[in-house]
N, C-alpha and C positions, 0 to 999 in steps of 0.2 A: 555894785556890779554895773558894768557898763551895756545899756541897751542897746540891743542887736535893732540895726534900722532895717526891720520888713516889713513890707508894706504887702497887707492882705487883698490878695487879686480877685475880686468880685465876677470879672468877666475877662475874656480875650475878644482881641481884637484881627479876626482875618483877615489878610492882605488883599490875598486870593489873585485878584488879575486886575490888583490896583496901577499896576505901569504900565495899563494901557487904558487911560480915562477913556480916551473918545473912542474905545470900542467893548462897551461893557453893555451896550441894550444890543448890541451886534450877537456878541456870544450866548448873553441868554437863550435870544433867538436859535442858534445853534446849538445849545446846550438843552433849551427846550424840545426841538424836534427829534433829539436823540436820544431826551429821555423817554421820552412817545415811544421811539422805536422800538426802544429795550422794553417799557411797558407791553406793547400791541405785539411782537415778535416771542419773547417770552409766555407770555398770556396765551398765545394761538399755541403753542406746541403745548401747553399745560393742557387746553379746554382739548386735543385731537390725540393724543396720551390719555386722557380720561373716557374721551366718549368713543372713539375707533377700536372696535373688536378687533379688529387686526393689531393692534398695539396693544394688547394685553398681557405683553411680558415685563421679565424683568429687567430688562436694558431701557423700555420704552416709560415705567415705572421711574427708575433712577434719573433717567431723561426730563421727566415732569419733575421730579422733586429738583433736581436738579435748578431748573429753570426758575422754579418757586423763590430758590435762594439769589438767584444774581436779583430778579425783582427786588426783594428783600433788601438786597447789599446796596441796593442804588439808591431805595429811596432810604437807606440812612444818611445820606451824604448828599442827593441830588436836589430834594426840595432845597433846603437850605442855601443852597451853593445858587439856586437860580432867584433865591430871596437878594443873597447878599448883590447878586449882578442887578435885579432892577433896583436894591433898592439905591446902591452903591454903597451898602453900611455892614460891614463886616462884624459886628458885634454879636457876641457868644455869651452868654450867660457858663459860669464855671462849672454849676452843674450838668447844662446839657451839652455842655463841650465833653465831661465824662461819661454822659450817659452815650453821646455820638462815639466815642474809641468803644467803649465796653461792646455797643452795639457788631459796630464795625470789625471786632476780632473775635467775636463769638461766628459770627454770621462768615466768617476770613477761615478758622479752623472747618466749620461746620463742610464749608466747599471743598478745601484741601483732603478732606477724611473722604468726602464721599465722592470723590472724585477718584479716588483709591480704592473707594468700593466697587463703580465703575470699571475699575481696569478690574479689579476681579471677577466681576459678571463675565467681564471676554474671555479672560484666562478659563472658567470654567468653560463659559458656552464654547468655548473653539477649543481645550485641550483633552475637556472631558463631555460630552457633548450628550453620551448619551445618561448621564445624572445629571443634567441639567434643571431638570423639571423637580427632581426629588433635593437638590441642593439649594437651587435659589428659587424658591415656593415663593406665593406671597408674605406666609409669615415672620420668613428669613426675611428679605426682602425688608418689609417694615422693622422689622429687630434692628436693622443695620442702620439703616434712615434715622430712627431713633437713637441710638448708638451714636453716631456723627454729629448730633444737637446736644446730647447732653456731656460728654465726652471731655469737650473744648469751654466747655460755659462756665464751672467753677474755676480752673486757672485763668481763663480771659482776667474773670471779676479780679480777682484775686492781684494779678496784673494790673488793673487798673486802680483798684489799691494802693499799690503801691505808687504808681507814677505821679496823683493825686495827692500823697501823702507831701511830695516836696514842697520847698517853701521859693513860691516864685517872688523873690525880692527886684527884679529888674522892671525891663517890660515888659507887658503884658500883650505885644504886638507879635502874632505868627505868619511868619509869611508863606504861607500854606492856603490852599484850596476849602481843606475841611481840618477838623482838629484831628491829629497826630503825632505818636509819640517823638519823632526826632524832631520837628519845630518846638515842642514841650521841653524838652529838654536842653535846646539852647537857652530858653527865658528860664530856664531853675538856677538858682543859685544853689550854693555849696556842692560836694561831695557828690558827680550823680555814675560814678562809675558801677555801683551797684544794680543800679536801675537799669540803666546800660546792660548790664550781663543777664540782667532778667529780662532784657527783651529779647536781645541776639539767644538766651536760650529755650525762652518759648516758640521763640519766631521757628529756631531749630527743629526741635521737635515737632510742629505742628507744620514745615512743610518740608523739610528733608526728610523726614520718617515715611509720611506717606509717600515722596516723591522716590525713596529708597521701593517701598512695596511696589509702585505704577511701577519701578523698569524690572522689577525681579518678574512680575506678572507680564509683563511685554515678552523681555528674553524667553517666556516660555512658552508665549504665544510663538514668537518668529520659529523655534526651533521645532513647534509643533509645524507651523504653515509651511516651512521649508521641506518637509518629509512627504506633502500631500501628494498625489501622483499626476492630478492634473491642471493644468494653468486656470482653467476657470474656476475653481477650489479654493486657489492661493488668491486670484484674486477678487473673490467675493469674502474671504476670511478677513486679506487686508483693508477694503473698501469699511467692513465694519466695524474695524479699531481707528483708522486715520481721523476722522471727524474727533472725538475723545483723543488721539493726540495732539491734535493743532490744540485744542481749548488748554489741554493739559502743559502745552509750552507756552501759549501766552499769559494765562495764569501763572503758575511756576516761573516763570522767565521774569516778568514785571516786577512781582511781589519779592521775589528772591532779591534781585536788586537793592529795592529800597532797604530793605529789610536787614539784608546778610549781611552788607559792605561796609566799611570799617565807616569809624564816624568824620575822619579826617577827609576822607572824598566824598563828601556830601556837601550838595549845594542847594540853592532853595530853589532854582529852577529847576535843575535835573529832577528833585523830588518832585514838582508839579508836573513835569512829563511823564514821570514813570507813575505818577497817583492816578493821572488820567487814563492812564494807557490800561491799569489795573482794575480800576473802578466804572471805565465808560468802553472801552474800546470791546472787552471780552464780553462783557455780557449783550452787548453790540453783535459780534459777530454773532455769537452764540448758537442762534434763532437761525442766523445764514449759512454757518456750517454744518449743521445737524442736519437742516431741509434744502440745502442743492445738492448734499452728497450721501442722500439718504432715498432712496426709492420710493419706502414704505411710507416715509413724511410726508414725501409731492404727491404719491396719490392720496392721504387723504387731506391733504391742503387744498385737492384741486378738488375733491369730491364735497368737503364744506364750501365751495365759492361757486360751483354750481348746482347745487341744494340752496344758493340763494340768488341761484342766478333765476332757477327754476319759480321762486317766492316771488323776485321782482323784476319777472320781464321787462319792465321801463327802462332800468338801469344797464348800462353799455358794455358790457366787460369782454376788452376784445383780446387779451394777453394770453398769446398762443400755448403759453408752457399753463397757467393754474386756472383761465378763464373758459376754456376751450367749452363752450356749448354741446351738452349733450347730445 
């Protein structure tokens, strides 16, 4: 029999933002203060969701958990990614390039589901309003949250399985950011139309399915808000779905991209724009959509800043909108 030449791939090697040498301590820099952001942004709405009586529902609940996960989702992907810029050495070890996708698509379902739960929280609170209290309790509430984690975690692995299962005979060079199934799949040799269909059909399932429930729960939001009798009604209804929808089109919008689109229009940069934009940009905003167009978040954003404004008089804080001295 004639021996099949493979060569067993030990590690990969990330590209990441190797075609731009003389600006890779530049991005870290920028890559590190954004991580900051999404850390210290995300963290503040978890710790004033937990401690703010006034935010002791179910929207503000989903809201904390919510933000639990983008933290989560970044640092599967972001420590690394600002190793590989200072160190300029893109090297992956094979299994924690598996353990970084399994991470990344449990953590990828886990947000699509509860993001969906989210738009159901509104469709209740705004269509049924007054079962509110008696439908989304806190024990529903945790059921769901839990539900959206464990849901997506046996098919992830299972996914990840498979993709790991191919036999990488080429290079073992991705030109990608973080490890990813479409750069994996250019370096696999033989047959990987299979693998293929198992992504495009989990990818389906776990964010057209939910993104099918968020517009059936909207549609029935609008056609509630559209019946209300007075304009300040409609627009305190829509004020508190718009924030959950911006997140829910950059989300959905980026991911769907890389994800959906056939394999033939895919290119290594576009994928690093739309990885960025999915991975750094959302859970980015996140923190500044929820609390510039949220009431109940600026006061108590401003009520934590001066409760330490109160602690340390020395310090200056003269920012008229969250600083304002009691």
């Amino acid at each position: 029999m004639e021996r099949s030449n493979v060569t067993l791939v030990m590690e990969f090697i990330l590209l990441g933002f190797g075609d731009l040498p003389n600006f890779q301590h530049l991005l870290f820099g920028i890559f590190l203060l954004i991580y900051l952001c999404i850390l210290i942004g995300n963290g503040l709405l978890i710790v004033i969701t937990k401690t703010n009586p006034a935010l002791q529902t179910a929207m503000y609940f989903f809201l904390g958990q919510f933000s639990f996960l983008e933290i989560c989702y970044t640092s599967v992907t972001f420590p690394r990614m600002l190793k590989d810029l200072w160190t300029q050495k893109g090297n992956i070890p094979f299994l924690s390039c598996a353990v970084q996708i399994c991470f990344l698509y449990i953590l990828g379902a886990a947000e699509c589901l509860l993001l969906a739960v989210m738009a159901y929280d509104r469709y209740v609170a705004i269509c049924k309003p007054l079962y509110y209290p008696l439908i989304m309790n806190h024990r529903v509430c945790v059921q769901l949250v839990i539900a959206c984690w464990i849901i997506g975690t046996p098919v992830q692995i299972g996914l990840t399985c498979q993709i790991f299962s191919l036999n990488f005979c080429g290079s073992n060079k991705l030109n990608h950011i973080f490890c990813d199934t479409p750069p994996l799949l250019e370096v696999a040799c033989g047959d990987t139309y299979q693998k293929e269909l198992s992504v495009h059909f989990t990818a389906l399932f776990f964010v057209m399915i939910p993104f099918l429930l968020i517009s059936v729960s909207y549609i029935k939001i609008l056609a509630t808000i559209l019946k209300l009798p007075t304009t300040s009604g409609k627009s305190k209804a829509f004020s508190t779905c718009s924030s959950h929808l911006m997140v829910v089109g950059l989300f959905y919008g980026s991911g769907s991209i890389v994800y959906l689109r056939p394999k033939s229009s895919h290119s290594a940069k576009s994928d690093k724009v739309f990885s960025l934009f999915y991975t750094i940009v959302t859970p980015m905003l996140n923190p500044l959509i929820y609390s510039l167009r949220n009431k109940d978040v600026i006061a108590a954003i401003r009520k934590i800043f001066q409760s330490l404004y109160l602690k340390m008089p020395n310090i200056c804080l003269k920012c008229p909108v969250c600083f304002t001295k009691p």
